[in-house]
C-alpha positions as CSV (number, residue, x, y, z in Angstrom):
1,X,0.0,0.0,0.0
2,X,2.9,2.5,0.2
3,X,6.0,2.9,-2.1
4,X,9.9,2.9,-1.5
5,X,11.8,5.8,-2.1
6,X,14.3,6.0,-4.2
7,X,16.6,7.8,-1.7
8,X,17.5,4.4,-0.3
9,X,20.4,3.7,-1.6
10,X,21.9,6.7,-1.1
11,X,21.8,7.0,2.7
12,X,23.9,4.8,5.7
13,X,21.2,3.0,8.4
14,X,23.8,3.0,10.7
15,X,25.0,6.8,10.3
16,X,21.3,7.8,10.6
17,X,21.0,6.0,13.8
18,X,23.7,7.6,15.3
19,X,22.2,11.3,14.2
20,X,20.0,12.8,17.0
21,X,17.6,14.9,15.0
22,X,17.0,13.2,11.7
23,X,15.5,15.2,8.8
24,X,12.5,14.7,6.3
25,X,14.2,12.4,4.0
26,X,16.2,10.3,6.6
27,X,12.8,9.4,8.1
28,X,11.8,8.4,5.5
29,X,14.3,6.4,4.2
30,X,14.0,4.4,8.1
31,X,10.1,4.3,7.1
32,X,11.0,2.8,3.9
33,X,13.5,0.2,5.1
34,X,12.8,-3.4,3.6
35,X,15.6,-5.9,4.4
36,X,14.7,-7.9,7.9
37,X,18.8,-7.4,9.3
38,X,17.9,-3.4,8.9
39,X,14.2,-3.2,10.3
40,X,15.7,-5.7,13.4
41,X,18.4,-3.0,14.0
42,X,16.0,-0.4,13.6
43,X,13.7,-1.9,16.3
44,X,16.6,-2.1,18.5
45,X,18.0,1.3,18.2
46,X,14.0,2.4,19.2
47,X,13.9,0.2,22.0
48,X,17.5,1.5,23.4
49,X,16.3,4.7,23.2
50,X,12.4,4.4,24.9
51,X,14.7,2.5,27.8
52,X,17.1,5.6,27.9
53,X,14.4,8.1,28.0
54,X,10.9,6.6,29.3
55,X,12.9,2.9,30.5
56,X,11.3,-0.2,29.7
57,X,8.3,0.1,32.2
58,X,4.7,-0.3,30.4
59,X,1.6,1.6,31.8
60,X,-1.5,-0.1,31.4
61,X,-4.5,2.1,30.4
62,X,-7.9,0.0,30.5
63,X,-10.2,0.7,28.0
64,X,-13.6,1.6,28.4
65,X,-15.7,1.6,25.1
66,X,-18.9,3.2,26.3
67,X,-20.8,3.7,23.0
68,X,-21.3,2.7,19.7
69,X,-23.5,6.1,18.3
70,X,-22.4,8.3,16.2
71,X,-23.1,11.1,14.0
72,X,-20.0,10.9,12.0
73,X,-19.5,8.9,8.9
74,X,-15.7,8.4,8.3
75,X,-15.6,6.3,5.2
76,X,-12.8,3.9,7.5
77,X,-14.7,3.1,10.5
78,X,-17.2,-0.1,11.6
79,X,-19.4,2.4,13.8
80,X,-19.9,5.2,11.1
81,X,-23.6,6.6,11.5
82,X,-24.2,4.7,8.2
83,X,-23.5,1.5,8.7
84,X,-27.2,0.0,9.3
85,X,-26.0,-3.9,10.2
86,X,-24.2,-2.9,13.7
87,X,-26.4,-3.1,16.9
88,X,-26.3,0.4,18.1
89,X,-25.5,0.3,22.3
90,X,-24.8,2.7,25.3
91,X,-23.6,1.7,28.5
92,X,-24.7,3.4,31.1
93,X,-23.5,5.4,33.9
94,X,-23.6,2.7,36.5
95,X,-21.9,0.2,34.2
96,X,-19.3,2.4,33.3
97,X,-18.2,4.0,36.4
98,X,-17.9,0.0,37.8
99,X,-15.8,-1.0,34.8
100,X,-13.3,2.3,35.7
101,X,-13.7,0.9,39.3
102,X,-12.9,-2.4,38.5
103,X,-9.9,-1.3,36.5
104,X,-8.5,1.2,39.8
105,X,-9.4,-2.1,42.0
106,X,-7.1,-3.9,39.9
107,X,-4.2,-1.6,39.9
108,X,-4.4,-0.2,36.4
109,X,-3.4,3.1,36.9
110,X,-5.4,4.5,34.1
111,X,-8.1,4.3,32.1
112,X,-9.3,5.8,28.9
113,X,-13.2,6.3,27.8
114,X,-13.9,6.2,24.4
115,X,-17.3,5.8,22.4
116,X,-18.7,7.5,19.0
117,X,-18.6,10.8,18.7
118,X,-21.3,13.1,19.7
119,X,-21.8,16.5,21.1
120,X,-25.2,17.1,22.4
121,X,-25.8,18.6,25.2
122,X,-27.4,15.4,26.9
123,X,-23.9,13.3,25.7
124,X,-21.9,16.7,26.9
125,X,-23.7,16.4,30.2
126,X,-23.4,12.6,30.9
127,X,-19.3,12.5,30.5
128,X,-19.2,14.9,32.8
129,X,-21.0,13.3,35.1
130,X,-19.4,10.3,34.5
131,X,-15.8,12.0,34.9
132,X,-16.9,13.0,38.4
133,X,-18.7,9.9,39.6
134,X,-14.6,8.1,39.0
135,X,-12.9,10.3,40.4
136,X,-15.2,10.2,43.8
137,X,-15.2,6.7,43.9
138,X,-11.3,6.4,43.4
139,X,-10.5,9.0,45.8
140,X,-9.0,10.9,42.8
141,X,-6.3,8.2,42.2
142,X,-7.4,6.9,38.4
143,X,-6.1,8.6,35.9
144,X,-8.8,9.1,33.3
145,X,-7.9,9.4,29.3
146,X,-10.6,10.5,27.8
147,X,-11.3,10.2,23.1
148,X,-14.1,11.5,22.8
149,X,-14.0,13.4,19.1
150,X,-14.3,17.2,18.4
151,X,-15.7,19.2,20.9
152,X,-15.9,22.7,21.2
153,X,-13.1,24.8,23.6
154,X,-15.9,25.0,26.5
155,X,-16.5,20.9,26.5
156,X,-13.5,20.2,26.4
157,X,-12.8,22.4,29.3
158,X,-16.1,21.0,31.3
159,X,-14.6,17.3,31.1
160,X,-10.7,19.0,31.8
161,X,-12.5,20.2,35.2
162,X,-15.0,17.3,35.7
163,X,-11.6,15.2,35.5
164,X,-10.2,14.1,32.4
165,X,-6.7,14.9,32.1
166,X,-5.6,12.9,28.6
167,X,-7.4,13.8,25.9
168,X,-6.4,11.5,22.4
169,X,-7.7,13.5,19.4
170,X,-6.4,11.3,16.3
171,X,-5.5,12.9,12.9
172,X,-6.0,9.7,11.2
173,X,-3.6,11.9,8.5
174,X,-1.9,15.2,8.5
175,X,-2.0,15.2,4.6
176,X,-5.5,17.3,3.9
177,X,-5.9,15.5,0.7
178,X,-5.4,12.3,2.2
179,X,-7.7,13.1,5.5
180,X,-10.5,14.5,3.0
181,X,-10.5,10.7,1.2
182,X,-11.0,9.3,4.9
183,X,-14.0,11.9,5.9
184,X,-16.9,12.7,4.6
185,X,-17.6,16.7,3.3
186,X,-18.6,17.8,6.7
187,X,-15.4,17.3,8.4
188,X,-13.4,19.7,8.2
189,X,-9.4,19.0,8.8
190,X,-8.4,22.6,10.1
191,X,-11.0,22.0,12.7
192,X,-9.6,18.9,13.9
193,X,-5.7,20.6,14.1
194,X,-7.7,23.6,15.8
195,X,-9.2,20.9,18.0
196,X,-5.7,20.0,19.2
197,X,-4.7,23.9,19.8
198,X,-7.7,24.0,22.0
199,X,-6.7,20.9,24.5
200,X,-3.1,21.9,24.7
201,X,-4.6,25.3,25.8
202,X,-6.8,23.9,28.4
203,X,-4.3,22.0,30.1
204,X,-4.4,17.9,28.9
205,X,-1.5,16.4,27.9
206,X,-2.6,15.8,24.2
207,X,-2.7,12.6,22.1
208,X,-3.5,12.3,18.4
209,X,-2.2,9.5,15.9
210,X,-2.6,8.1,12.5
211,X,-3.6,5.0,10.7
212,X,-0.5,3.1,8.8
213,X,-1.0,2.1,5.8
214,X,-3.7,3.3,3.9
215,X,-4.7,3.0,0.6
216,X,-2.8,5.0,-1.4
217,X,-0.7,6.2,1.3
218,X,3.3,6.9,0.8
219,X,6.4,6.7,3.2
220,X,6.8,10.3,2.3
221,X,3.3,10.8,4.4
222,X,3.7,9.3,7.2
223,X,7.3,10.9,7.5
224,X,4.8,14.3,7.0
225,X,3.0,12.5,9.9
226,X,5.8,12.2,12.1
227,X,7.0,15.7,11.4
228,X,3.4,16.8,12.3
229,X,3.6,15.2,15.3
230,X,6.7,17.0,16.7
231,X,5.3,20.7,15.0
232,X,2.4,20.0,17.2
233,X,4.2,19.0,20.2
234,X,2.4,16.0,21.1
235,X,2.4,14.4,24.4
236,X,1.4,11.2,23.3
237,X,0.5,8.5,20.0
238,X,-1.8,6.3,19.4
239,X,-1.6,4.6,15.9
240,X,-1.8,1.9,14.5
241,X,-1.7,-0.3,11.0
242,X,-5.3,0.4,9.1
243,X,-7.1,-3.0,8.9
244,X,-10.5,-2.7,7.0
245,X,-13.8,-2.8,8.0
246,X,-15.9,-5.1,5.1
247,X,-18.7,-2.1,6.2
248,X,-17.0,0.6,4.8
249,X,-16.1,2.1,1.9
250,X,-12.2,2.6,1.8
251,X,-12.4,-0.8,2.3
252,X,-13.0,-1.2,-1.4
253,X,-9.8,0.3,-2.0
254,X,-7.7,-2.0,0.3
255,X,-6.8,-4.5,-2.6
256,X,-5.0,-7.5,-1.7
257,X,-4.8,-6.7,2.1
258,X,-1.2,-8.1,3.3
259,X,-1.3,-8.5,7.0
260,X,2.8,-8.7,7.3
261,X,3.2,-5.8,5.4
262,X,0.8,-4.0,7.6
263,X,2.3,-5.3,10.8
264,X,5.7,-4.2,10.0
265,X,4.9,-0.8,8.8
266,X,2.9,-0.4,11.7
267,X,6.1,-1.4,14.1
268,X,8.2,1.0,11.7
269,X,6.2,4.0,12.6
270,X,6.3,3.2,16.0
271,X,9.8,2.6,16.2
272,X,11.0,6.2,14.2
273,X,8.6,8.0,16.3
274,X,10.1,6.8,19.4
275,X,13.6,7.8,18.1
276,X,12.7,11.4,16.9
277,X,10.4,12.0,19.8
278,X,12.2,10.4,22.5
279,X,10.2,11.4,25.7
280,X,6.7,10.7,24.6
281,X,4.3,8.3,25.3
282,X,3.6,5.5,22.2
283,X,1.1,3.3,22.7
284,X,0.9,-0.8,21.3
285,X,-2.6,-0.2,19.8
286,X,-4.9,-3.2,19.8
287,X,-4.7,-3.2,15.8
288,X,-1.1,-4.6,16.1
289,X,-2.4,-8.2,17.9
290,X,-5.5,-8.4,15.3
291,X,-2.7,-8.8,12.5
292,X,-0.7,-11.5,15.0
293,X,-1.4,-12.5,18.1
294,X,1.6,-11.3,20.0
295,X,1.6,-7.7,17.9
296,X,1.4,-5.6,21.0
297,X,4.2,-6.9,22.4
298,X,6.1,-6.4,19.0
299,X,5.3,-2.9,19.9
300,X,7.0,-2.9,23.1
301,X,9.9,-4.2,21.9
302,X,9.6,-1.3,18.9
303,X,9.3,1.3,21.3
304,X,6.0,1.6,22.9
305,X,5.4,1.8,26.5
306,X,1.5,1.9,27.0
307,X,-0.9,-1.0,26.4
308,X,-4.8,-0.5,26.5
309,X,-6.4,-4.0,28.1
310,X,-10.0,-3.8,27.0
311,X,-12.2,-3.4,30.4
312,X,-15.6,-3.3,29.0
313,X,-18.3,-5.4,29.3
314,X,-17.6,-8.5,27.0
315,X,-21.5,-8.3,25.8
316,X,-20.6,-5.1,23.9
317,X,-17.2,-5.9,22.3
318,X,-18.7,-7.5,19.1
319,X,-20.6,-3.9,18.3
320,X,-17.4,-2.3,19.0
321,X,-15.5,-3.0,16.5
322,X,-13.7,0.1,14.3
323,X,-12.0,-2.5,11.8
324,X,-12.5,-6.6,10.8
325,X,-11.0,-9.1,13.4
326,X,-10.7,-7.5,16.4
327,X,-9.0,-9.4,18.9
328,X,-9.9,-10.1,22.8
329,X,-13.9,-10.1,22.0
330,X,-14.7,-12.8,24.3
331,X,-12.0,-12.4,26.9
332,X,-13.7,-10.7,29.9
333,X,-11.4,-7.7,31.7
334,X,-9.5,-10.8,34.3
335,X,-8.8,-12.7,31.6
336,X,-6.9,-9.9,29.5
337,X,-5.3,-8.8,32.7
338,X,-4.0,-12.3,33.6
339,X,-2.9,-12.6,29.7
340,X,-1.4,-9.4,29.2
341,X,0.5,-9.3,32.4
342,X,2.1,-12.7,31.7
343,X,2.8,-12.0,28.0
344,X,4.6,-8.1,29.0
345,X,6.5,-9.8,31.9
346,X,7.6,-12.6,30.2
347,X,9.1,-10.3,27.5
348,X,11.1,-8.7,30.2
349,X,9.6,-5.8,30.5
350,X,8.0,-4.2,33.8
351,X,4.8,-2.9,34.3
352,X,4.1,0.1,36.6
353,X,0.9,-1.1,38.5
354,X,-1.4,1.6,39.7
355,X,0.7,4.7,38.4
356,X,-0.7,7.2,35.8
357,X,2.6,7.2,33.4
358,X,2.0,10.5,32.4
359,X,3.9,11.5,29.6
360,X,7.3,12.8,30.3
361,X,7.2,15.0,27.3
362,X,4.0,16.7,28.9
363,X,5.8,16.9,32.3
364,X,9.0,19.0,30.4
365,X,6.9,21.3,28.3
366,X,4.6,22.6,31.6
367,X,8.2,23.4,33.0
């Protein structure tokens, strides 16, 4: 789905890795890299330098996916307001404040809310509400990561307030041509960069991210990507390799689908990011273990340092699902805990129980 660059052959890996601020072309000539003794030495330079500037401990975030309604119809995306065979659901406050519970009771640290995206008033109101109702029944101690789409400057302060402090905003691409394929006509892709400027300005350490790997997409994009990512001075990623939904219409365009190819592009982007943005948070996304079943952890060893454990209710995960073959739809919130845990420990990494892991990126710039 992407091409290689003709600037491969005349660059040095190894110089390049030695370089501490890498320009335009050398990412992406590390983007572009194709033989397996080169992408195996870029993975290790990534994971030398998460250990030497976030170390090798991995924060878990549990994942609450709350709702399924939407009133956006992203031509990517299993829940898009169009898609008529997907039951339609939203928990509700009680289930989803025992779910967060559940996840500070089990020494998570974190969790992050996510559903479709909606901003009514009523939808407005019961976040809020929600935000509140966790943070009193943790005694402030969960840290809440809220993804909740474009909202205006005065929601997004209400839920800053209420208690969200994370707030992951994806850009999906930072190539308007690109973003306009991926969204319908009435999204607009300023609004979602001003939608960035507003939650840095109220105070959340700000997330966005991009899918790898769609149609039509080029190394030289996703090195724009990165490069977007540092202009905007982003706290935190979450990305991950674009897997189609049959639903949707850039699904159409996916050809012949090549889950390897996906996979390691998706590790590539991970691993560069980590070594031009050092400090950041990077997080495994879920999308890495639906293309092989210990993805994730190839993530960790790339240069990610959060993983997001699915804590909802098992009887919504199957109306949940943003792209085809989503894993851990039948494992109940112990189970993925118990699975996880094992899998990151026995990789010999360490995971910080019951700490937020905010980003150290976030913690330098509010010097």
């Amino acid at each position: 789905m992407t091409y290689i660059s003709n600037i491969n052959n005349n660059m040095n890996l190894n110089k390049i890795l030695k370089k501490n601020d890498l320009k335009r072309d050398e990412i992406e000539f590390l983007l572009s890299l194709s033989d397996p003794v080169d992408i195996q030495k870029l993975f290790e330079h990534a994971y030398q330098v998460k250990c030497n500037n976030v170390s090798n401990k991995v924060y878990l975030r549990g994942i609450i996916e709350f709702s399924n309604i939407c009133i956006k119809d992203c031509n990517y995306c299993g829940i898009r307001k169009s898609n008529k065979n997907v039951k339609r659901f939203q928990m509700d406050k009680e289930e989803i404040v025992n779910a967060a519970v559940w996840a500070y009771e089990n020494n998570y640290g974190s969790v992050v809310l996510q559903s479709g995206e909606r901003c009514d008033p009523e939808f407005i109101c019961f976040v809020e509400d929600i935000l509140k109702a966790i943070k009193a029944k943790t005694d402030n101690k969960l840290g809440i990561t809220i993804s909740l789409g474009e909202q205006t400057k005065e929601t997004y302060q209400r839920w800053f307030t209420a208690g969200a402090h994370r707030y992951l905003l994806r850009i999906e691409s930072s190539n308007p041509e690109i973003y306009s394929r991926l969204h319908p006509s009435d999204c607009s892709f300023q609004e979602r960069v001003n939608c960035l400027s507003y939650l840095r300005a109220t105070g959340y350490q700000v997330g966005t991210g991009v899918m790898i790997g769609i149609p039509g997409q080029t190394f030289a994009n996703l090195a724009d990507d990165l490069l977007f990512f540092q202009e905007q001075d982003i706290d935190m990623i979450g990305m991950g390799p674009y897997i189609p939904h049959h639903e949707t219409p850039t699904a159409d365009e996916a050809g012949n689908f090549n889950s390897e190819t996906q996979l390691t592009l998706g590790l590539k982007m991970i691993a560069v990011t980590r070594i031009v943005l050092k400090n950041i948070n990077i997080a495994a996304a879920t999308a890495l273990q639906a293309l092989k079943y210990d993805g994730r952890e190839m993530g960790l060893k790339a240069g990610a340092n959060i993983i997001m454990p699915n804590v909802s209710d098992t009887k919504y995960r199957e109306s949940y699902q943003l792209y085809d073959n989503k894993p851990c739809l039948d494992e109940n919130s112990t189970q993925c805990k118990s699975c996880l845990t094992n899998r990151v420990l026995g990789m010999g990494e360490e995971i910080e129980f019951g700490k937020w892991g905010d980003s150290l990126h976030f913690k330098a710039r509010c010097k």
